[in-house]
C-alpha positions as CSV (number, residue, x, y, z in Angstrom):
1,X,86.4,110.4,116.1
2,X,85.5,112.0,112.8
3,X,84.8,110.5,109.7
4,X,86.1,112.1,106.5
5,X,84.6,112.5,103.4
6,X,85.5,110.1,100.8
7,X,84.0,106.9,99.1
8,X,80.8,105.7,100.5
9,X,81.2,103.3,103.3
10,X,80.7,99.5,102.7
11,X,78.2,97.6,104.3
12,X,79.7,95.9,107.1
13,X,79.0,92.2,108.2
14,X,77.8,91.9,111.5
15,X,81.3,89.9,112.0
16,X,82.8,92.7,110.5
17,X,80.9,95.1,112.9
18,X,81.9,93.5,116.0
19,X,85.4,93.6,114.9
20,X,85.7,97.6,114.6
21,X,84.0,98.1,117.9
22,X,87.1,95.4,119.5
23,X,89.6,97.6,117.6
24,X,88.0,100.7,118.8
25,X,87.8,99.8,122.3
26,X,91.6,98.3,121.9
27,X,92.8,101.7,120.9
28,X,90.6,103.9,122.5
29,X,93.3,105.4,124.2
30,X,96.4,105.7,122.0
31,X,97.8,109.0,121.1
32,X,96.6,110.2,117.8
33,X,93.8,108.0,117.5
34,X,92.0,108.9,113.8
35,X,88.9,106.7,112.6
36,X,88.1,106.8,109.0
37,X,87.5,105.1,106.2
38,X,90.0,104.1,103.5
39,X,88.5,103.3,100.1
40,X,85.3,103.4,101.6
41,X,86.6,100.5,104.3
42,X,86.6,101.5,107.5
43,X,90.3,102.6,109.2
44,X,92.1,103.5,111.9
45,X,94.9,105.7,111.4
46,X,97.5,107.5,113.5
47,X,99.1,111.0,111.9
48,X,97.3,110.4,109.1
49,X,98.7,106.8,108.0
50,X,96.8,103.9,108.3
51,X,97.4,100.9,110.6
52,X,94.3,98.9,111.1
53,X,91.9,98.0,108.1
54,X,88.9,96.0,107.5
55,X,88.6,95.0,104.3
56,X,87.2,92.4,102.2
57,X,89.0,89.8,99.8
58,X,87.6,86.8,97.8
59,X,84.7,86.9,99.9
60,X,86.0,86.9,103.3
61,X,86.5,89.4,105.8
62,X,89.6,90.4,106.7
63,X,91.9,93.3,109.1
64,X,94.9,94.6,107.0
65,X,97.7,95.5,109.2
66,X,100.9,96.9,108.6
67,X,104.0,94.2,109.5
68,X,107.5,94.7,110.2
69,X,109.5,92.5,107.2
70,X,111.4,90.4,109.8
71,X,107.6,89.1,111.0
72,X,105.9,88.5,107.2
73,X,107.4,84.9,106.6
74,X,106.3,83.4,109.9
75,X,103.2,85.4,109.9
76,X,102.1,84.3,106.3
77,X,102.8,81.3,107.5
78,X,100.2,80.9,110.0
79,X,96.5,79.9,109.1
80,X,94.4,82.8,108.1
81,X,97.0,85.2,107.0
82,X,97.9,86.0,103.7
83,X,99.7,89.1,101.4
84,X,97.4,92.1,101.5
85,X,96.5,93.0,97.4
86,X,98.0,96.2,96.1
87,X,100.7,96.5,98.9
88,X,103.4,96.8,96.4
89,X,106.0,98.1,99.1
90,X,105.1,94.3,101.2
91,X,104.4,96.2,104.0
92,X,101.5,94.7,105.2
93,X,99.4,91.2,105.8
94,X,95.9,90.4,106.0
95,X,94.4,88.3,108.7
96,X,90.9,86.3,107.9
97,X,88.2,87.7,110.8
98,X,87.3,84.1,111.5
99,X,91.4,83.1,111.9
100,X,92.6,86.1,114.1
101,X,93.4,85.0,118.0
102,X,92.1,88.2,119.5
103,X,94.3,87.4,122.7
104,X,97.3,87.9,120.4
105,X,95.5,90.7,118.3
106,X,96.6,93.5,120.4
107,X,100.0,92.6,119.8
108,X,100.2,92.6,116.2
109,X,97.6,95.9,116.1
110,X,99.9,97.5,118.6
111,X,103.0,96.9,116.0
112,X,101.0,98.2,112.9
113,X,100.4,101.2,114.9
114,X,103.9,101.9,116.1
115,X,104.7,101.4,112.3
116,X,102.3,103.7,111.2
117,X,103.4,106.0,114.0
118,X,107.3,105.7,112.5
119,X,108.4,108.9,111.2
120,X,108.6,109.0,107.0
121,X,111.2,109.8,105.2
122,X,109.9,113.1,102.9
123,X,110.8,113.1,99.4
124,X,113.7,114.5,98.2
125,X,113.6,117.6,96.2
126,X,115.7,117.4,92.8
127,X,118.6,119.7,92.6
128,X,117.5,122.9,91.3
129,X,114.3,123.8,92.5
């Protein structure tokens, strides 16, 4: 998988390390498989979008992932998850490392890539141009 250029990667706890090489193994086979970084944390994306990240907030580890809106309540809900920062859209949650249920992981990963996956409305031109 190829890493693009872009901010520097952060240095990764070794709980944080062992968590990218679960999602990578999880994934390894879905269509469209992209790894990256985004804002210099790593990512996995699909068609460009991304639907897996490890990120860091108030000192914790954490995976982003995107949510559909009829999950966010209960999910928020649940110990260890919480409203991912500058997600203005509420799109997506944040699960601590040391909170997430890996059995049920591949679940909620495989959601935030089929949402990720979703096809996106393009913008609409204004009339005239």
């Amino acid at each position: 998988m190829k890493q693009p250029a872009g901010r520097a990667p952060r240095v990764l706890s070794t709980e944080a390390r062992a968590a990218l090489e679960r999602l990578r193994r999880l994934c390894a086979d879905w269509r469209g498989l992209e790894d990256g970084r985004s804002f210099g944390h790593p990512a996995l994306r699909v068609d460009g979008a991304p639907f897996a990240v490890l990120d860091r907030y108030d000192g914790a580890d954490c995976l982003w992932l995107r949510v559909p809106a009829s999950e966010r309540e209960a999910l928020l809900a649940t110990p260890g998850w919480f409203a991912a920062p500058y997600d203005p859209r509420h799109t997506a949650l944040c699960v601590r490392l040391d909170a997430i249920d890996w059995r049920r992981a591949r679940a909620h990963v495989r959601v935030s890539y089929a949402l990720a996956a979703a096809p996106r409305p393009r913008p609409r031109r204004k009339a005239g141009r």
